[in-house]
Short mmCIF file of the C-alpha atoms (twelve columns), coordinates in Angstrom:
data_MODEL
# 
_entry.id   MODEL 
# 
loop_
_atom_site.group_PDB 
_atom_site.id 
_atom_site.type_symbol 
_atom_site.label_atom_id 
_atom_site.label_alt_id 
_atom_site.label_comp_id 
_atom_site.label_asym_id 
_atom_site.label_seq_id 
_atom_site.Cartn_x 
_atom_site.Cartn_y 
_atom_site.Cartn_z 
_atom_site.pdbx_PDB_model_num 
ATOM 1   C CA . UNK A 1   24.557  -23.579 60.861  1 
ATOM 2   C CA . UNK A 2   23.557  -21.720 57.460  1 
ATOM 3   C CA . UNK A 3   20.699  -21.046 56.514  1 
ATOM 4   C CA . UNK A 4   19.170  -22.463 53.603  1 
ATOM 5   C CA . UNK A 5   17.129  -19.577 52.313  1 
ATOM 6   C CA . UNK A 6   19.237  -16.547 50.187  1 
ATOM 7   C CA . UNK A 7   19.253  -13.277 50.872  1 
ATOM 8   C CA . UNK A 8   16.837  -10.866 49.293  1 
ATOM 9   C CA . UNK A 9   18.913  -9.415  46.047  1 
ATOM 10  C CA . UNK A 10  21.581  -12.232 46.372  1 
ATOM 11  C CA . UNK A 11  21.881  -13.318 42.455  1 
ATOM 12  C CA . UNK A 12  21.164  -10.037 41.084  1 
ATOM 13  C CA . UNK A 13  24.203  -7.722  39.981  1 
ATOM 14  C CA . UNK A 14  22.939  -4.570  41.757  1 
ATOM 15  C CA . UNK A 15  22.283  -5.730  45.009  1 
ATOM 16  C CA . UNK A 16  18.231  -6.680  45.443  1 
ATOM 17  C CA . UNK A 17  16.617  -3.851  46.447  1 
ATOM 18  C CA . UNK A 18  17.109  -1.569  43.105  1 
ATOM 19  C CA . UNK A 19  16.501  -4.776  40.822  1 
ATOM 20  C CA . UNK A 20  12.727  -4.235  41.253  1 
ATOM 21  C CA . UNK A 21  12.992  -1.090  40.305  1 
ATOM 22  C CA . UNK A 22  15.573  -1.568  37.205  1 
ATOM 23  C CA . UNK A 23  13.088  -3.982  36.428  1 
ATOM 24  C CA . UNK A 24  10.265  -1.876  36.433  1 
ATOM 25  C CA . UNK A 25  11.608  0.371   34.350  1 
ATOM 26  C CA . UNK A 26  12.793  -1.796  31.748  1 
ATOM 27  C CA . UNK A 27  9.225   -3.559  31.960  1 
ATOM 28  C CA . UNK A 28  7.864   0.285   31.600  1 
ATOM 29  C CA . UNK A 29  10.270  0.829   28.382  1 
ATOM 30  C CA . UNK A 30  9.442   -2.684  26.653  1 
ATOM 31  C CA . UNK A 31  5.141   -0.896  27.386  1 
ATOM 32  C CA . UNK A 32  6.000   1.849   25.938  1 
ATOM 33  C CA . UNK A 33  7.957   0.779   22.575  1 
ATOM 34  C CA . UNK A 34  4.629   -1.787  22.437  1 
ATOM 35  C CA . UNK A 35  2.321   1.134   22.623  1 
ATOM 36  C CA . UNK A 36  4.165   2.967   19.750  1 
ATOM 37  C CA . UNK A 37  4.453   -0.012  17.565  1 
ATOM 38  C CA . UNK A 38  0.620   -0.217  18.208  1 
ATOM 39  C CA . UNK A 39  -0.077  3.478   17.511  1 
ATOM 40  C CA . UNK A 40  2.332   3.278   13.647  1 
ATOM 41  C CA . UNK A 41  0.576   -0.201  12.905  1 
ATOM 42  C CA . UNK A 42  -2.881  1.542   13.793  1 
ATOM 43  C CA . UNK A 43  -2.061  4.785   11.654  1 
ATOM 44  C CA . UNK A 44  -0.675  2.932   9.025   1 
ATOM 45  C CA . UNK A 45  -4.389  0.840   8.745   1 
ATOM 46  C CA . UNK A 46  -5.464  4.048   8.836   1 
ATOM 47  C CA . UNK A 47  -3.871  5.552   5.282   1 
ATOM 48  C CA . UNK A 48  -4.338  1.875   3.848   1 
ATOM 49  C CA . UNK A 49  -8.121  2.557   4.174   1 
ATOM 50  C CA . UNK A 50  -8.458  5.597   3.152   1 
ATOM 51  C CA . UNK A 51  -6.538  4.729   0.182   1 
ATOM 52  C CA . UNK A 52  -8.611  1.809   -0.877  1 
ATOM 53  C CA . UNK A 53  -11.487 3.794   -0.371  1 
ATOM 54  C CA . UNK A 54  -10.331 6.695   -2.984  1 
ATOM 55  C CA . UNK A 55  -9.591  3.954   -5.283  1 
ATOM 56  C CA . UNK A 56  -12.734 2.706   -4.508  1 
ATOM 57  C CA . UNK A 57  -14.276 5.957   -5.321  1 
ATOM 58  C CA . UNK A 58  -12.045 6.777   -8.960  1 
ATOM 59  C CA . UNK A 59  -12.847 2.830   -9.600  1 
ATOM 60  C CA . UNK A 60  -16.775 3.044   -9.526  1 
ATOM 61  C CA . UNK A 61  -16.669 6.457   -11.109 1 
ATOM 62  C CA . UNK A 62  -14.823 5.035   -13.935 1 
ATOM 63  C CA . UNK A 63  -17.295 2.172   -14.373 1 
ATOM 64  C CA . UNK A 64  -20.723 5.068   -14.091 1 
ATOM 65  C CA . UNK A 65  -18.564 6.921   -16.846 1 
ATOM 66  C CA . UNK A 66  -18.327 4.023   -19.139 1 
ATOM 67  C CA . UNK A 67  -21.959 3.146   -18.438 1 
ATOM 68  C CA . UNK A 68  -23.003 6.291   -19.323 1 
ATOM 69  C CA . UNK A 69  -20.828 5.798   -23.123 1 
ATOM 70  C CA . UNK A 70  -22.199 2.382   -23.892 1 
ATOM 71  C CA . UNK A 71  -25.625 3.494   -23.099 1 
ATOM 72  C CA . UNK A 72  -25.141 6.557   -25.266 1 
ATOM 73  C CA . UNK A 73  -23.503 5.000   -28.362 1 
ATOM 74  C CA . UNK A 74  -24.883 0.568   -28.246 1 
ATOM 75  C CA . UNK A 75  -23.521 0.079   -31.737 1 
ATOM 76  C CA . UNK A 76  -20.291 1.382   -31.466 1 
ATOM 77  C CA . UNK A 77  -19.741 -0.105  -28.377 1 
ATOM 78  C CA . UNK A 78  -20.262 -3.271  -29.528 1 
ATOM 79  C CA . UNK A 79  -18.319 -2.927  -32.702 1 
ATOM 80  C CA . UNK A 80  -15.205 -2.199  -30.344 1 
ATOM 81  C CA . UNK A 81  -15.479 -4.757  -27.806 1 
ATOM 82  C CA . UNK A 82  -16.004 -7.295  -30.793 1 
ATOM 83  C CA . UNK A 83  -13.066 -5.558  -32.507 1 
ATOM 84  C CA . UNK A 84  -11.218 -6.049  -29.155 1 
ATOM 85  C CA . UNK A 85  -12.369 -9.566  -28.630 1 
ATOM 86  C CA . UNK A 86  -11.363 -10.676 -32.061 1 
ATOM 87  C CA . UNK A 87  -7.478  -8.858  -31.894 1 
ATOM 88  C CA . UNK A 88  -6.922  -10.506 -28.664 1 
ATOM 89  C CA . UNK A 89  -8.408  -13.713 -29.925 1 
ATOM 90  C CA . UNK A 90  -5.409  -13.704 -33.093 1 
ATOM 91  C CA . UNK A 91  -2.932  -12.696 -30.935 1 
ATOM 92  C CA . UNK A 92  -3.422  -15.406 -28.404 1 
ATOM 93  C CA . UNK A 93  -3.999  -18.067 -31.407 1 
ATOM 94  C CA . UNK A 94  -0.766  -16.264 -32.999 1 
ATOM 95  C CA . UNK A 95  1.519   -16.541 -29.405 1 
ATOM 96  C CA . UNK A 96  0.066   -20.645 -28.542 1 
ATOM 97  C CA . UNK A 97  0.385   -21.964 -32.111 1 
ATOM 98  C CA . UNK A 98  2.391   -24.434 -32.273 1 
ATOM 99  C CA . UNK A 99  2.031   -25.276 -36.440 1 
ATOM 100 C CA . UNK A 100 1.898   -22.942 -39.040 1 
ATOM 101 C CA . UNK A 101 0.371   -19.726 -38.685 1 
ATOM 102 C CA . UNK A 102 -3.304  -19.583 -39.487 1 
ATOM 103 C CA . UNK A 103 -2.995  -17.014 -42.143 1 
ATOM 104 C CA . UNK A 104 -0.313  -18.919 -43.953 1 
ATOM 105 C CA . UNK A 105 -2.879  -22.101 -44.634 1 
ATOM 106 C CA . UNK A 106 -5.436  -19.894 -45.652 1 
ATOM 107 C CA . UNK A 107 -3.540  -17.703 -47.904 1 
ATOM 108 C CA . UNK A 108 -3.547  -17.510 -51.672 1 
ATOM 109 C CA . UNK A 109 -0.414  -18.545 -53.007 1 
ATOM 110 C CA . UNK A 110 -0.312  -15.146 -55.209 1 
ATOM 111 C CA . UNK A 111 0.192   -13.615 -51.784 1 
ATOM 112 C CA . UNK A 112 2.202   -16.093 -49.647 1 
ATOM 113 C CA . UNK A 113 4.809   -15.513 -52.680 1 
ATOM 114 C CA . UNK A 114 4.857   -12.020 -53.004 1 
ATOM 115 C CA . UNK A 115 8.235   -10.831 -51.430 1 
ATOM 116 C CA . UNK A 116 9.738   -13.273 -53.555 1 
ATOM 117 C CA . UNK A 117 8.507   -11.668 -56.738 1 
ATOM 118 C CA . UNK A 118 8.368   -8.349  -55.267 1 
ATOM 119 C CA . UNK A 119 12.967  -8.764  -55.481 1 
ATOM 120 C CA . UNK A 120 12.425  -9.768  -58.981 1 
ATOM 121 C CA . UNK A 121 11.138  -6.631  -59.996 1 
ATOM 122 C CA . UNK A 122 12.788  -4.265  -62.043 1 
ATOM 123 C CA . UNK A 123 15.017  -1.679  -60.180 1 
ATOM 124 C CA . UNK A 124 13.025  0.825   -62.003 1 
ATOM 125 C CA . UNK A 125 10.100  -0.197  -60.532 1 
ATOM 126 C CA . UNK A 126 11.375  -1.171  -57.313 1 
ATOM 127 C CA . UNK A 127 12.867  1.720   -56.435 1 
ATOM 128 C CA . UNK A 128 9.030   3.441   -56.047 1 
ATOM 129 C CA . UNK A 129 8.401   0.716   -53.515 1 
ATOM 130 C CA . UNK A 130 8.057   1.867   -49.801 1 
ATOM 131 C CA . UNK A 131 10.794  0.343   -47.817 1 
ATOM 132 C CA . UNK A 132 8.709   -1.756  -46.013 1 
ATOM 133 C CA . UNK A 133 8.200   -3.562  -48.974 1 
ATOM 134 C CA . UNK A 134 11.794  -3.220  -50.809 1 
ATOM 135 C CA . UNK A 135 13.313  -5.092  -47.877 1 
# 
């Protein structure tokens, strides 16, 4: 009569005995290859901190420096920033209008009309123009 339980080994390839061990070792490989995937990911934390903190550093320098130049010079700092402010503020108002430009409905028609009499000039006079202005 057979038996209903298997031999020890009986499914695997190489016999039973040596499967432990083949599994061991691949168990021991799969370890390993974790622990250096562990160690790169670990180092490479490492270099990502260290390189936030010297931007850190150059950031907050930066920021004492300029400080330092406001505190030293008020008036011209706050001509520039409202110089600033003011450019960015036309060039935004220039890029999202949707009309005429802002200039052009303020304008004085002596100057909204000036290329137009600037080609009716005499060639003698013309001629002195800067290009800018002759084209």
């Amino acid at each position: 009569m057979p038996s209903d339980k298997k031999a020890p080994g009986s499914g695997r390839p190489d016999g039973g005995a040596n499967g432990g061990q083949a599994e061991a070792g691949i168990r021991d490989r799969i370890q390993d290859v974790g622990q250096q995937a562990r160690e790169a990911v670990g180092q490479a934390g490492q270099q990502l901190r260290a390189g936030y903190d010297s931007a850190s550093d150059s950031l907050a320098y930066g920021y004492r420096q300029g400080q330092g130049m406001v505190a030293r010079n008020p008036t011209t700092s706050i001509l520039v920033g409202f110089g600033l402010g003011f450019g960015l503020g036309l060039l935004l108002t220039a890029a999202f209008a949707r009309e005429e430009p802002w200039y052009e409905r303020y304008m004085p028609d002596s100057l909204s009309d000036l290329p137009d009499r600037l080609r009716d000039l005499p060639r003698s006079i013309r001629h002195r123009l800067p290009e800018s202005l002759r084209s």
